[in-house]
Each structure stands twice: as C-alpha cells, then as structure tokens.
C-alpha positions in Angstrom: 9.5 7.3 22.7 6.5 5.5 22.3 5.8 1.3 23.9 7.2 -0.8 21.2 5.0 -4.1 20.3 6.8 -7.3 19.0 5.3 -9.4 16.3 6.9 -12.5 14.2 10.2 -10.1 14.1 8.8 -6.6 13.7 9.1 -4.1 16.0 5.8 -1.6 15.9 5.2 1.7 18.4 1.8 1.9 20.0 1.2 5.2 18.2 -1.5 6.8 16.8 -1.3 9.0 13.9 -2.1 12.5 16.1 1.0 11.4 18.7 3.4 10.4 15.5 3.0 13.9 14.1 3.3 15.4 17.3 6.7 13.2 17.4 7.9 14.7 14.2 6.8 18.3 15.1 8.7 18.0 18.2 11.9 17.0 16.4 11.9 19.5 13.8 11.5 22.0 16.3 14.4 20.5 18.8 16.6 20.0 15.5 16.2 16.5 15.9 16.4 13.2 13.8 13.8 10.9 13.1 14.0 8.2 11.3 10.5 6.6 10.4 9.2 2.9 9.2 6.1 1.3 8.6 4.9 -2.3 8.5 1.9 -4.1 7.2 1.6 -7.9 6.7 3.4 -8.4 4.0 6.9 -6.3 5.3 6.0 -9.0 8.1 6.0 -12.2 6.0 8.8 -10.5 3.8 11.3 -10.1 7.2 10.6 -13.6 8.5 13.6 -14.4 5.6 14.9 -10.8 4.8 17.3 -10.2 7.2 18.1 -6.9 5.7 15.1 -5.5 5.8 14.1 -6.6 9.4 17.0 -4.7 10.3 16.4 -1.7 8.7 12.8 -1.9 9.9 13.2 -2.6 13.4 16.1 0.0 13.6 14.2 2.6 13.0 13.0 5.2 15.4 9.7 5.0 14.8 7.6 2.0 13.0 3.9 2.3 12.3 1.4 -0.4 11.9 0.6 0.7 8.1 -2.1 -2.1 7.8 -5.2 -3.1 9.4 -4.4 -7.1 9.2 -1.5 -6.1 11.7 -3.3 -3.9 14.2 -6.1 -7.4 14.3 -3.1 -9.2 15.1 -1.8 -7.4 17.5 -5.1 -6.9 19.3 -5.8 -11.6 18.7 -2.1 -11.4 20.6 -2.8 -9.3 23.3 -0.6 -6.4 22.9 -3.2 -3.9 21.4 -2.2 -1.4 19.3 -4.1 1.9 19.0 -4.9 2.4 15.3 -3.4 1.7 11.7 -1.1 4.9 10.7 -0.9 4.5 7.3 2.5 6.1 5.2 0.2 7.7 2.6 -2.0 9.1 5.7 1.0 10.2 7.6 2.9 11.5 4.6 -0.4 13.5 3.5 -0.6 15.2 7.7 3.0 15.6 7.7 3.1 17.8 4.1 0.4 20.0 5.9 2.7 20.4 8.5 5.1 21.5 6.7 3.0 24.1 4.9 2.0 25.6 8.0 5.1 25.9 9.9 7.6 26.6 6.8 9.1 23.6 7.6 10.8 22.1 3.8 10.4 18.8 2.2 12.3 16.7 -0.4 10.7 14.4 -2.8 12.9 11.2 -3.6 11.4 8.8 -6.4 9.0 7.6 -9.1 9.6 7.9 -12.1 10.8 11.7 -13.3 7.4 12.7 -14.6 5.6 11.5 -11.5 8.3 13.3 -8.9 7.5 16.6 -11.1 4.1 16.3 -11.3 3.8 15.8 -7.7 6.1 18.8 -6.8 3.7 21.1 -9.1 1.1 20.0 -6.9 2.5 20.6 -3.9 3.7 24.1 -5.6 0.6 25.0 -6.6 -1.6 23.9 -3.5 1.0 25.4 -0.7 3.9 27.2 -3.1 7.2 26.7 -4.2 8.4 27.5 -0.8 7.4 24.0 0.8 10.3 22.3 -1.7 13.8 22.0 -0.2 13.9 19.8 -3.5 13.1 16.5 -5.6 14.5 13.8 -7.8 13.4 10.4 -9.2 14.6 7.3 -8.1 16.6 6.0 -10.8 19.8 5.7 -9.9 22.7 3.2 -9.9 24.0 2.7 -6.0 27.1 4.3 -7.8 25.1 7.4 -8.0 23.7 7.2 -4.4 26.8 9.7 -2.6 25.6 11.9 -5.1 22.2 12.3 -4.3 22.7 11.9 -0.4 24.9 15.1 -0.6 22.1 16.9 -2.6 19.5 15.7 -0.2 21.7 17.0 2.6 22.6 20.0 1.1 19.0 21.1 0.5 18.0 21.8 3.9 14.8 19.6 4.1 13.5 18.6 7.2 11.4 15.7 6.0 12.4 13.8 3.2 9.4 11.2 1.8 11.2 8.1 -0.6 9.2 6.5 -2.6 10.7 3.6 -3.9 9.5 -0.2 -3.8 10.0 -2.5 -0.6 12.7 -2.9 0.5 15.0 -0.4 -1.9 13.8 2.3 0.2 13.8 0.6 3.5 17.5 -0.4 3.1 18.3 2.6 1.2 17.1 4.6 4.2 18.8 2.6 6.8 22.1 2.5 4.6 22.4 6.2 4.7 20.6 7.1 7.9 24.0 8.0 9.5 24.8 10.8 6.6 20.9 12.2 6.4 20.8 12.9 10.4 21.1 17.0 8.7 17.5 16.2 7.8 15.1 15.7 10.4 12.7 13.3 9.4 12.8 10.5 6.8 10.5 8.0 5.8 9.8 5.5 2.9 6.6 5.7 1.3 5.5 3.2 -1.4 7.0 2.8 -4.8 
C-alpha cells in the first residue's frame, strides 16, 4: 500500500492516478479485493460530524484526493500529496482497463434510463462483453440482499456506484464483507 496522509479526520493515500490503476490491475490479476474511496472538501467538512461516513471513508483500502482544494491543503500542511485523482477520471482509466484486459464491470445507480443509457455506451464503444451487469439505484435497504447477491453473482471485477454522498459510501462499506467476490469497488457520484 501506498503512505496514508491525515487531514481534519480523513485518511488520503499519496497516489497518483497511474500507481492507483496499477493498484487495481494488480488485484484483479492476484484475485484480490479493493475497496476504493475518494475525498474532496466537502466529504471532509461532511465527516467532521458524520461519523458514519468517516468510517466508511477511512476504512477503505484506498482513498483518493478527488479535489484540488484538498491536494492545496495538504501541500499548506506539509504532507504533500502528488496529484488530485478524481472518481470520474479514475472510473473513465479503469473502464479502459477493463476493455483491454476482458476484465467485467457492473454498473450500480442513476436513475433506470441513465444506468441503460450508459451501458449502451459502454456496449457500443467496447461491446457487450465489458458488462458483468447493471441496475439503478432505487431500492429500499429491504431490497439491498437482493442486489448484493446479483452483484456477486455476476462475476464483475469492478463495480462503479453511483449514488449520492454518503448512500454509496455507507452502502459500500455496509456490504464490503459480502462483495470481496468482486475485486474492486468504488462510489462514484450520484
């Protein structure tokens, strides 16, 4: 693992984006387990009284400084960090990834014509091949065992959640136990 940074209650790796995906390459191909976080400055400001989320943040495996206002700070406090890595960025490297070394993703939230729309895309630009499979994110936490099983069952090794701070953080956290089947998961955005 990577030097891990502390900042008013959030944990962040001194990554950069090339040495994250090299992170995530290297557990997919070990059959490994990943789970992946970012923050920016208003996660930060949101954990100073979220308990729930800090923890779900800072227990994951690795966090990312999605946000330029954090990697100033960091740099004002002395503890430089090498770049922002932002979600979208990372999500966008890691789906190429994918593509080029048959590696399968699952798609989890948005509304149900944004999920399909963006798994068309990804269909059309790579092929249907790169989907282990997709749902939106409406659901009751009732409905949750239900769509962890599918998840698990789909044989993804990256599964992207895009959900609003901090459903998918806790959400993520809650079931990162039962997901270990897929190696790496990560919020990103609602």
């Amino acid at each position: 693992m990577s030097q891990r940074i502390h900042i008013l209650n959030a944990s962040i790796d001194k990554l950069t984006m090339k040495q994250t995906i090299s992170m995530v390459n290297t557990a997919i191909t070990n059959g490994e387990y990943i789970h992946h976080s970012v923050v920016n400055a208003g996660k930060i400001v949101n954990m100073q009284t979220d308990l729930n989320l800090r923890k779900s943040v800072n227990e994951a495996d690795i966090i990312n400084a999605d946000g330029l206002a954090v990697v100033w700070a960091s740099r004002i406090l002395g503890k430089p960090l090498p770049e922002r890595v932002a979600g979208i960025d990372l999500m966008t490297n890691l789906i190429e990834l994918a593509h080029k070394n048959s590696y399968k993703i699952y798609l989890l939230g948005a509304k149900e014509e944004v999920v399909t729309r963006l798994a068309e895309i990804y269909k059309e630009k790579y092929s249907s091949a790169i989907l282990a499979g997709y749902r939106n994110g409406y659901f009751t936490k009732e409905d949750e065992t239900e769509v962890i099983s599918h998840i698990t069952s789909s044989r993804a090794n990256m599964l992207f959640v895009a959900m609003t701070s901090p459903k998918k953080e806790n959400f993520l956290h809650r079931h990162k136990e039962t997901l270990k089947t897929v190696n790496f998961i990560m919020g990103v955005g609602g």
